[in-house]
N, C-alpha and C positions, 0 to 999 in steps of 0.2 A: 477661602477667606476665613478668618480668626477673627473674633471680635472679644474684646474684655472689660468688663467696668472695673474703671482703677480710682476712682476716688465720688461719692458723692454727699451733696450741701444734707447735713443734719437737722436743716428746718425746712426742704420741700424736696420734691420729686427732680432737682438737676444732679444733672450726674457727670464725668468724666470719662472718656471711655478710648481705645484703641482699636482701629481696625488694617489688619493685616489684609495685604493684598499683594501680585505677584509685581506689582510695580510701587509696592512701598508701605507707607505706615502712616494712616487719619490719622491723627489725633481730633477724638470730639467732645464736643459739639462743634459740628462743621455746618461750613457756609460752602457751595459748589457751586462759584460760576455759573452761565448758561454758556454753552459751545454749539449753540443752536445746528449750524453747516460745517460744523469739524473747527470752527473757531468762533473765541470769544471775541466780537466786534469789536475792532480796529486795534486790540491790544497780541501785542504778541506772546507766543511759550516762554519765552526769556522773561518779560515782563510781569506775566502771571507768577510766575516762579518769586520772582523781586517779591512780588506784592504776600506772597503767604498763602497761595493758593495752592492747597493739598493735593483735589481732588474736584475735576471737570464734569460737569454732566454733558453729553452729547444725545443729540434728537436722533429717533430712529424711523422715524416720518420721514424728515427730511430730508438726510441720511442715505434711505430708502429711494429715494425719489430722485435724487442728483447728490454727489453722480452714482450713485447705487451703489449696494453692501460690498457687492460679489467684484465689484471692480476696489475696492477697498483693501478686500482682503487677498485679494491679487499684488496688490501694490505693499503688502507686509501688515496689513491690521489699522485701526485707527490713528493707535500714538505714532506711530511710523509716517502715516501719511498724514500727519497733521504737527509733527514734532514735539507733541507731548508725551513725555517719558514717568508721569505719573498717572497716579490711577483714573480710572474714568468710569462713567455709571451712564449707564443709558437707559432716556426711559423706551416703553411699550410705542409709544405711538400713538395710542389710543385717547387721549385727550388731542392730540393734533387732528385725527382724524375726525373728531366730533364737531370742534371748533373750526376748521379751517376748510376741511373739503366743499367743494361746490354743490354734491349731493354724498349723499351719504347712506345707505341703508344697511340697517341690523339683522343679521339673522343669526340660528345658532351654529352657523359655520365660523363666521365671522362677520367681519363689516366691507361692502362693495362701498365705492368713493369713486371721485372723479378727482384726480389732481387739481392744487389749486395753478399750478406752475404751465401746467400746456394739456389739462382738460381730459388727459389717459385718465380709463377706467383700470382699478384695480382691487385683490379683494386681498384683505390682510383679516391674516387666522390669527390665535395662538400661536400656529406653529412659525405661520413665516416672522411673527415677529420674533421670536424669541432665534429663529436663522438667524434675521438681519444680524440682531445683537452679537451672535456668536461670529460672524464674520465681520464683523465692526473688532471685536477682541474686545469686549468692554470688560470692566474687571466684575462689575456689580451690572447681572440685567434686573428687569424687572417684567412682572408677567402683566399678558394682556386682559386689560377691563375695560369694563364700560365704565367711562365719566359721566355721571346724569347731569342734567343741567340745574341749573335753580330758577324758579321753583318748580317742585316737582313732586305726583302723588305717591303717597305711602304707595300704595297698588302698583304703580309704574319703578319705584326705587327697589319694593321688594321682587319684581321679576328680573330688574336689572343686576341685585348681589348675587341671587342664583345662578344668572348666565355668567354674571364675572366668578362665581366659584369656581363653577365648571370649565372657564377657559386658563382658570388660574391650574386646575388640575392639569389640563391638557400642555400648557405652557412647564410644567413642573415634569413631565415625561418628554417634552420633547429636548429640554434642557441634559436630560442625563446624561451622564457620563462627561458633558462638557467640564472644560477645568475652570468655572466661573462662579459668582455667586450669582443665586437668584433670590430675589426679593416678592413677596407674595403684596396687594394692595387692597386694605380694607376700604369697603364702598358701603354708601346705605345713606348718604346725602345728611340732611339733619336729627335723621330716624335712630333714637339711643338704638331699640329694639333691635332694629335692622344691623344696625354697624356690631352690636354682640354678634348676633347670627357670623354674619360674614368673617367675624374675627374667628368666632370656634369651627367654624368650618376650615379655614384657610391654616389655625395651627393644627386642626385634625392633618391636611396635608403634610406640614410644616417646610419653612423655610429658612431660609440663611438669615433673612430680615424683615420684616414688616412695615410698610409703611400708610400712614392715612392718604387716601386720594380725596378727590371733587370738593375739597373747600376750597375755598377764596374764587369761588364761580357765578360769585352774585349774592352770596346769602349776609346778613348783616351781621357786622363784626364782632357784635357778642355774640352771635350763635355761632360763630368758626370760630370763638375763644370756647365758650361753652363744651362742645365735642373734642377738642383739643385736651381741655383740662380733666375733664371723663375717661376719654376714652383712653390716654397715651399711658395712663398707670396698669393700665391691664395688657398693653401689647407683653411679650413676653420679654422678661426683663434681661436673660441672657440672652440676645437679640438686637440686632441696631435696631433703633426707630427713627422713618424717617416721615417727617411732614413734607407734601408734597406742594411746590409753587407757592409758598410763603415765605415770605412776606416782606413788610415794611419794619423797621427797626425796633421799632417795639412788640410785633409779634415776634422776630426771633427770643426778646427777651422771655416775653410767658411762655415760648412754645419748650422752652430750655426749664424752666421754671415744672411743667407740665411732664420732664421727663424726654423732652426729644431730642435724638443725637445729630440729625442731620435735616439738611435744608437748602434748596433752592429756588431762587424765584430771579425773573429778569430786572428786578427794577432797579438796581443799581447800573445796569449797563443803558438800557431805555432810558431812565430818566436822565443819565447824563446825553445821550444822541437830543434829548430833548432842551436842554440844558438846567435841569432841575438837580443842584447838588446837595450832598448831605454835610453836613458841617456839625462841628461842636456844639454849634451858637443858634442852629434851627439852620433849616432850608433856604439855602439861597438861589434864586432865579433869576440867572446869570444875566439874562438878557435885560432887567430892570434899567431904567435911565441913571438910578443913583450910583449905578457903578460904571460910568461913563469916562470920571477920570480920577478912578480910587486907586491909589497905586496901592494896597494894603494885600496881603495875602488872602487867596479865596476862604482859608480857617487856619488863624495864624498858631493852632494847636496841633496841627496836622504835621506831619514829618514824610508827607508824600513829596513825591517827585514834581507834581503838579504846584504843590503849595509853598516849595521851596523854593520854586524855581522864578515864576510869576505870580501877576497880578491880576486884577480881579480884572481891572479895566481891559489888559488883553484879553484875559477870556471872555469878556462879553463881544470884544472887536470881531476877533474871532469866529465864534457864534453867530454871529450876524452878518460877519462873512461867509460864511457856510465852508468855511475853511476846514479837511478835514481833519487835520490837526486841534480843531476843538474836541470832536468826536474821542480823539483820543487822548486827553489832559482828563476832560471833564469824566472819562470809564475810568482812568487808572486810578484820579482822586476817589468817584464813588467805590469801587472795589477796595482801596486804603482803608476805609472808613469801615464797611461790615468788615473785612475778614480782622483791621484791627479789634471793631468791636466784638468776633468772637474771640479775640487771642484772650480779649481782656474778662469776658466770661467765663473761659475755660481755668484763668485764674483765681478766678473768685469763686469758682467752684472747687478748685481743688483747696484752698485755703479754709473751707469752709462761713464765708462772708458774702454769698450768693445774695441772701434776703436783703442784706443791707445794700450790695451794691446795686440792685434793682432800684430799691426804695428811692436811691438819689438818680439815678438816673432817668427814672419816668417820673420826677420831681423837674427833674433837668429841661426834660420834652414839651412836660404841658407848659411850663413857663415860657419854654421857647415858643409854643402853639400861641399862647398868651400874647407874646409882642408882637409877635408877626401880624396878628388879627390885628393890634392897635395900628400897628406901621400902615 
């Protein structure tokens, strides 16, 4: 992997930048899908490709767990067995494991679990996660840590960055010689203290990339802007930075603003299975009575396939059919919506007009916050 900053805004920390991989070429600040079970819900490779989507994240939990790595890479590698032909980042695991197994315990081998799927115990090291990944074929892995929860004591956060140091080490050796990148993750919860530590430890190893882990785990949303906007100027600047499971539309904005190249989180595909879309004009919640016979497009600014095609009134019919052809309007609109709003980031970054076009845009939001509450 090759990474390069090619252009950044002359009034704050956003930047421009290119990452080289053996199935293609970022351009960031990027937005990555969630490809939770080797795909992105209910949308297809063809589809994602339409829509602007670079570069896939894929889960190594679950991955892992059905139908497993090793039968994977038997089959030719992840994009093979799932028809994506661009790059792909997988994470560790190790947030799946924290949040989702049925039991769970720490030690400094790794962490024992109980599947959430059919109740098998299993213990994922360092090593075996960073296997899984390498038989997944991902382009970018990422090494195993502990995700602490929120809240959580200094005393408990600072034994947690030293055991993630040390598996990040261990993950860092068992990676070698692979033809991959590996990405190191800074941990330490709300702790400035702690997350320096972890940082200068982790570029003591060094890696391909750095990214921040365990925000958006509970803690209140200035303190995950707070450490965002600290912490992402000191990651190393020839390096991707990536924020990890964020966010909502205006955190990609600051987190861009803060200097971060990269990013994932599910809520564009969730909230549309849920029917909650993003629009121009604020959030709309498809299944409201007022759009029972609107024939008006879902955001008549949008140039998706969803909002060109239909109306509002079907997708609520839809939706309330449990038809699963909502499922898949209401992802392909929300995906339209981020990966346009980074297209249109990366160009106000390179133009140098980042501060202004923020300025209107979270002018934009809370106004749209503003009616919605009156409505």
């Amino acid at each position: 992997m090759k990474f390069r900053v090619i252009s950044k805004d002359p009034q704050c920390e956003a930047r421009t930048g290119q990452i080289e991989t053996a199935h293609g070429v970022v351009n960031t600040p990027v937005f990555m899908p969630v490809g939770t079970a080797g795909s992105v819900k209910s949308v297809s490779p063809d589809e994602l490709e339409s829509l602007g989507a670079q570069i896939i994240l894929g889960n190594t939990y679950h991955l892992y767990l059905r139908p497993g790595d090793e039968r994977v890479a038997r089959l030719g590698g992840l994009h093979k067995f799932m028809g994506w032909n661009r790059p792909i980042l997988t994470d560790s695991g190790g947030f799946q494991v924290f949040s989702l197994a049925r039991i769970n315990e720490i030690g400094e081998e790794g962490v024992r679990f109980q599947s959430h799927i059919d109740g098998s115990r299993h213990l994922l090291t360092p090593e075996a996660a960073v296997g899984v990944q390498k038989n997944l074929g991902a382009d970018i892995m990422m090494c195993f840590d502990e995700c602490t929860p929120y809240p959580v004591s200094h005393e408990y956060a600072a034994q947690s960055v030293e055991r993630t140091v040390r598996w990040s080490l261990r993950s860092k050796e068992a990676a070698d010689g692979a033809d991959q990148a590996l990405f190191g993750i800074v941990q330490g919860s709300i702790f400035k203290d702690l997350r320096m530590k972890c940082l200068e430890k982790l570029t003591g190893i060094g890696f391909d990339g750095y990214a921040i882990g365990g925000l958006s785990v509970g803690e209140p949303k200035q303190e995950m802007l707070d450490i965002v906007n600290w912490l992402t100027p000191q990651l190393p600047a020839q390096a991707p930075r990536y924020l990890m499971g964020v966010g909502t539309p205006e955190d990609l904005v600051e987190g861009v603003r803060a200097g971060i190249d990269m990013f994932d989180c599910v809520m564009p595909t969730r909230n549309a299975r849920n029917g909650t879309l993003f629009t121009s004009r604020g959030m709309v919640h498809i299944k409201n009575n007022a759009y029972t016979e609107d024939p008006g497009a879902l955001d008549p600014d949008c140039g998706c396939y969803t909002c060109k095609r239909f109306s509002r009134a079907y997708l609520r019919h839809l939706f309330l059919s449990r038809e699963l052809l909502s499922y898949r309007l209401n992802t392909i609109h929300n995906l339209h919506y981020y990966l346009e709003l980074m297209a249109q980031i990366r160009a106000a970054v390179r133009e140098g007009r980042f501060e202004q076009w923020r300025s209107r845009f979270l002018a934009a939001q809370e106004n749209m916050t503003v009616r919605e509450a009156e409505d």
